[in-house]
Every structure is written in structure tokens, then in C-alpha cells.
matplotlib code that plots the C-alpha trace (Angstrom):
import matplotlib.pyplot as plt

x = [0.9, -1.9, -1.4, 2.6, 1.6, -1.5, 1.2, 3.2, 0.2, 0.1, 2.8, 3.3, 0.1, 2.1, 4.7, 1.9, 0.5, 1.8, 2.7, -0.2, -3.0, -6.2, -6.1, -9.5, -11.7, -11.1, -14.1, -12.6, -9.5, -10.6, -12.7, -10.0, -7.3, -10.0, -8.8, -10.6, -11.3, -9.0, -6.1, -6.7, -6.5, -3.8, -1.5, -2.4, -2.0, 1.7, 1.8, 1.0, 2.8, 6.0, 5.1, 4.3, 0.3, -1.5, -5.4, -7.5, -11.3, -14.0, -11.9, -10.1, -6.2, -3.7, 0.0, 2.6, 3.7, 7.3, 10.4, 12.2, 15.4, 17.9, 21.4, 25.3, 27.9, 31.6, 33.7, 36.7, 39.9, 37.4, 36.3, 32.9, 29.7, 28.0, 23.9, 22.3, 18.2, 16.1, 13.5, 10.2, 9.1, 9.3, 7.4, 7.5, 4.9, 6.5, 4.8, 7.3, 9.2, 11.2, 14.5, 15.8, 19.1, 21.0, 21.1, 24.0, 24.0, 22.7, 25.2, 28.0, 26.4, 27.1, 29.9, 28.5, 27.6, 24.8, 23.6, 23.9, 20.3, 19.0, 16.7, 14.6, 12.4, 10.5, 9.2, 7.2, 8.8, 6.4, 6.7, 4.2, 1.4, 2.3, 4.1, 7.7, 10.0, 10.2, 13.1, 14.3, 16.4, 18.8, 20.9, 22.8, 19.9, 22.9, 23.4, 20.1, 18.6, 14.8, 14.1, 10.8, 8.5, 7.7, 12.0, 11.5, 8.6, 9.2, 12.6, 15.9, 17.1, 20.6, 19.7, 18.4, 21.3, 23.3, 21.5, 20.1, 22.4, 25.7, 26.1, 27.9, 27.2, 30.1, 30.7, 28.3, 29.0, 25.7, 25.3, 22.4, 20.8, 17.6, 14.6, 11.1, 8.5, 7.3, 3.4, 3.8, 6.1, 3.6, 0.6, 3.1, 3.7, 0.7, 2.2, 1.7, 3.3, 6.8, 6.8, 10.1, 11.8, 15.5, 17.1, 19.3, 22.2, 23.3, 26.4, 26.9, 29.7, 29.9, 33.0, 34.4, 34.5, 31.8, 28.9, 26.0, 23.5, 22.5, 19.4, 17.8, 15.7, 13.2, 11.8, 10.1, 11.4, 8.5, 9.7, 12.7, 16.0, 19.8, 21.4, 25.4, 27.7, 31.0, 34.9, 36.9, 41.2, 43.8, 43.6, 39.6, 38.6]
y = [50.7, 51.0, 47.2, 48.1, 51.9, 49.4, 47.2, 49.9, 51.3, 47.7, 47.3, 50.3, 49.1, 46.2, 48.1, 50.3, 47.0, 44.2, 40.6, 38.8, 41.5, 41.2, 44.2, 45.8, 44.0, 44.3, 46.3, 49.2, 48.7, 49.6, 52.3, 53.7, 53.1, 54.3, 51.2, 48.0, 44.7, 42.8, 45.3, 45.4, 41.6, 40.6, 43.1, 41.3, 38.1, 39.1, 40.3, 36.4, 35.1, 37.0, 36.0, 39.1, 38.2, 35.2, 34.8, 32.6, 31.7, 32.7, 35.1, 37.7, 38.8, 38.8, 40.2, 37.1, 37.0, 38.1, 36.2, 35.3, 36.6, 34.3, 36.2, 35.2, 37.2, 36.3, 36.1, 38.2, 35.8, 32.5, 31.0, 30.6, 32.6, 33.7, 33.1, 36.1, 35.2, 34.8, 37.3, 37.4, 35.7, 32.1, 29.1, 25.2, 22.5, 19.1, 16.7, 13.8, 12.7, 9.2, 8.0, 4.8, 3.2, 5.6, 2.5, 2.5, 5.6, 8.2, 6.8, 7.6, 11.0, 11.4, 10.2, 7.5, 3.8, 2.7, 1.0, 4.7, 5.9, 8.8, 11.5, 12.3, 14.9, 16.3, 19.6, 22.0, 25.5, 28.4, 32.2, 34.8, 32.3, 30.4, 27.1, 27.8, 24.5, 21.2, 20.0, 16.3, 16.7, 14.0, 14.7, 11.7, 11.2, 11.4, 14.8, 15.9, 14.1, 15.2, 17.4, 17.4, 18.1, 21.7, 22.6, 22.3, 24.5, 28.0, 29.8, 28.4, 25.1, 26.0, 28.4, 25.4, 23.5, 26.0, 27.2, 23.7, 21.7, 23.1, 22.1, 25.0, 24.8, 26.4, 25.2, 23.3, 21.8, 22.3, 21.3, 23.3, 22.1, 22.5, 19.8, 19.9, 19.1, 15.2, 14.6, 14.3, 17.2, 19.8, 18.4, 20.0, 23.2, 24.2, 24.0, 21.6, 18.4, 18.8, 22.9, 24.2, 23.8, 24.0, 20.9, 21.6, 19.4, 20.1, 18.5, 20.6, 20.2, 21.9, 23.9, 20.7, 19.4, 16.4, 16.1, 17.0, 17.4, 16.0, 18.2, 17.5, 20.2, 21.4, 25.4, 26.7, 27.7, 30.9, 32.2, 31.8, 33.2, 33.7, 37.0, 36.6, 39.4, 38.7, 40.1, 40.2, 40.2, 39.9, 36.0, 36.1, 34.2]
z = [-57.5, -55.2, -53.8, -52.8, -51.0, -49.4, -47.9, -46.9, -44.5, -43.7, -42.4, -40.5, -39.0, -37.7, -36.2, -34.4, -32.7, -29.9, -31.8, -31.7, -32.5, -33.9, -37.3, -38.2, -40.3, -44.5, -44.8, -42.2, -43.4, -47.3, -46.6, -44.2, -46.8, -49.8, -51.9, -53.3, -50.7, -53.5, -53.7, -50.0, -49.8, -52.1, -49.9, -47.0, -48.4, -49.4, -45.7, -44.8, -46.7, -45.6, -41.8, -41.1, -40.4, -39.9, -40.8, -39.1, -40.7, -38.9, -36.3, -38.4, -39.8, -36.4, -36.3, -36.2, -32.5, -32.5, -32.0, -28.7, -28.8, -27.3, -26.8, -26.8, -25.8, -26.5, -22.9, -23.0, -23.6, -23.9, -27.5, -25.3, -24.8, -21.8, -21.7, -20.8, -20.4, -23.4, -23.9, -21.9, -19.0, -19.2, -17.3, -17.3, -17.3, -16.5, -18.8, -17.4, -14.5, -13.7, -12.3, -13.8, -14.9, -17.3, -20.3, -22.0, -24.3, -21.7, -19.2, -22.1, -22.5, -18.7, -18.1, -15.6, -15.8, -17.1, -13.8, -12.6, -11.3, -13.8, -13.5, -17.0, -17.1, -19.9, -19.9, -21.8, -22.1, -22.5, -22.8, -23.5, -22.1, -25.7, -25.5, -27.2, -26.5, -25.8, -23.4, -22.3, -19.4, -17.9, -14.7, -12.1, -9.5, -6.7, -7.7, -7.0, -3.6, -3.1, -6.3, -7.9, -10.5, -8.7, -9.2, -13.0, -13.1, -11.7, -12.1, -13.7, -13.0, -12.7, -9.8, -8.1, -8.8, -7.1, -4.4, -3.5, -4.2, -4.4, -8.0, -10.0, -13.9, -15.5, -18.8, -21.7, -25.2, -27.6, -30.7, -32.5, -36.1, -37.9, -37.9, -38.2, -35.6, -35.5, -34.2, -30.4, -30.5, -32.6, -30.7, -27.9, -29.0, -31.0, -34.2, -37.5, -38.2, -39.8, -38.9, -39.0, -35.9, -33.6, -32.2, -29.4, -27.4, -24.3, -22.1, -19.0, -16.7, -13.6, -12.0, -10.7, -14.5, -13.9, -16.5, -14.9, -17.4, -20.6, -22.4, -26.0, -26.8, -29.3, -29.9, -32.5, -35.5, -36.2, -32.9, -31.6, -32.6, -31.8, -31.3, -30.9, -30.5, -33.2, -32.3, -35.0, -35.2, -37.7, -37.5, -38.9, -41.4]

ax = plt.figure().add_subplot(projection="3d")
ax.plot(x, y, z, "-o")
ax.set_aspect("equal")
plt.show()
């Protein structure tokens, strides 16, 4: 059939081109393809609706950015992963920033009373100049004299920790589950209400075993993902 060779070109098309391309025009790509606008357009609408391209009215057909890669590599004698860095180069854009009282269930997320002073920060995580997650951060305001909004916003927070502050992160419990995105949070990250998203939690503790951070987090669902390297022995299920 002509429509499944179309989407074949199609798709090699997308290969050929960076995520987030503008494709020629319907009319170019007929004549270049010598088929009909409808074959031409039901093969790109298959194409959409495999996330593969997205149309927008008025400014033309686009290839669907591609996913972040996030990896996890399995330590050597440890049922842990280490975090290598996601994919890209990412940014921050504080949106919030307040100490007060941890409250009773932060305080039990931390580990600390709930008269306790508490930095929360919430911050917008963006890569490839798009906005890709939404993070609520809580760490014990003792453990962090002076920091501000500018530490939360260029380079990785744990580096700060360290080199700032002598706290060491060494070892994190997170949970990870699917949700979908509620209005404040897509007006956030460009997407629509109730889009497909990743909730993440977070309880870091550092080499000295204390909980130093609690960390609720949001990303994308269209463009994030989770690589993880598997080891298999004799006791696999």
C-alpha cells in the first residue's frame, strides 16, 4: 500500500532530522513523495498518533522532541544504583523559596521535629530550553546556613552540598509511580491538564546516615525515561 511505503519515507525523515523539527509542508512533501495530500496525510496522522510528530494549526507538522534518558547502573556487591546524569544540559528556575517549621509530616519525613526550621524550595527543571520537571525540595535549614535561591539554579545541588557545606549524599530511598499532571503543575511545564506524567520520592541520607533531604518531584511523561542496566544470577526470578 502506498500509505504504509509513505510512512516509511516518513519516518526515515524523522530519523534524518533533530527532535523538535519543523517537516516540509504537505504540498512538498506529495510532490516529492509523488503520492496524494490524503494518502500523504493519513500517514502522517498515523505518525501523530504514534508520537512520532506533533501538528500544530497555523505553523506546520514538527518531529516529537525526544526523550531524556535518565540512567541506572547497578553497584557491584550493592542491591543499589548509581545516578550517572540525565541526558542534556539541564537548568533551574526557582519559582519558591521559604524556611518555616517542618509541621508534623515533613518533620517525620526528616527525621527531625516538627519545631525544626525547614527549607522548601520549589523549582522548575528544564532541559533543551523546554521545561521538563517539577521538584519540591525540603532540607533541615541548620544544614544549610546562607544558601539561596541562586544555589538551586545553576549546577547540581548535591555538589553544593558537598563543596559548600560539607554535606556528603550517599544513599536515597525513591519511590517512583505514574500520575497525571493537575492544573498548576501543566501550566508549569507546558503541557495539558491530566497529561501523563512521573511522580517521584526522594529520602536522601548523607554518609553520616542523617536524612538530609526530602524531594517530591514531577517530569514529564512524553519525555522522560529510565534506562537501568539488569545483572542476572542463579537466584533470579
Amino acid at each position: 500500500m502506498k500509505r504504509i511505503w509513505v510512512r516509511d519515507q516518513l519516518r526515515q525523515l524523522i530519523e534524518d532530522n533533530p527532535s523538535g523539527a519543523l517537516i516540509p509542508s504537505e504540498r512538498d512533501l506529495s510532490e516529492q513523495f509523488g503520492v496524494s495530500r490524503p494518502t500523504l496525510r493519513a500517514a502522517i496522522e498515523e505518525l501523530a498518533r504514534d508520537g512520532l510528530l506533533v501538528r500544530h494549526p497555523g505553523r506546520g507538522t514538527f518531529t516529537t522532541a525526544r526523550p531524556v534518558s535518565q540512567p541506572l547502573a547497578g553497584l557491584d556487591g550493592s542491591s543499589g544504583f548509581a545516578v550517572p546524569p540525565a541526558d542534556g544540559a539541564w537548568l533551574s528556575r526557582v519559582e519558591q523559596f521559604q524556611i518555616a517549621p517542618a509541621g508534623p509530616r515533613l518533620g517525620a519525613r526528616l527525621h527531625i521535629s516538627p519545631a525544626t526550621e525547614v527549607l522548601t524550595v520549589l523549582r522548575l527543571r528544564i532541559t533543551d530550553d523546554e521545561p521538563m520537571a517539577i521538584e519540591h525540595i525540603a532540607l533541615p535549614a541548620g544544614l544549610v546556613p546562607g544558601i539561596t535561591p541562586a544555589d538551586f539554579e545553576a549546577g547540581s545541588l548535591y555538589q553544593v552540598l558537598r563543596k559548600r557545606f560539607d554535606v556528603h549524599v550517599a544513599t536515597a530511598v525513591q519511590t517512583t509511580e505514574a500520575t497525571v499532571t493537575d492544573v498548576n503543575e501543566s501550566a508549569l511545564l507546558g503541557v495539558p491538564v491530566h497529561a501523563p506524567a512521573l511522580l517521584f520520592a526522594r529520602t536522601t541520607k548523607d554518609a553520616e546516615a542523617r536524612t538530609v533531604e526530602y524531594t517530591r518531584s514531577i517530569y514529564r511523561g512524553d519525555r522522560y525515561r529510565i534506562t537501568a542496566q539488569l545483572r542476572f544470577d542463579d537466584s533470579s526470578g
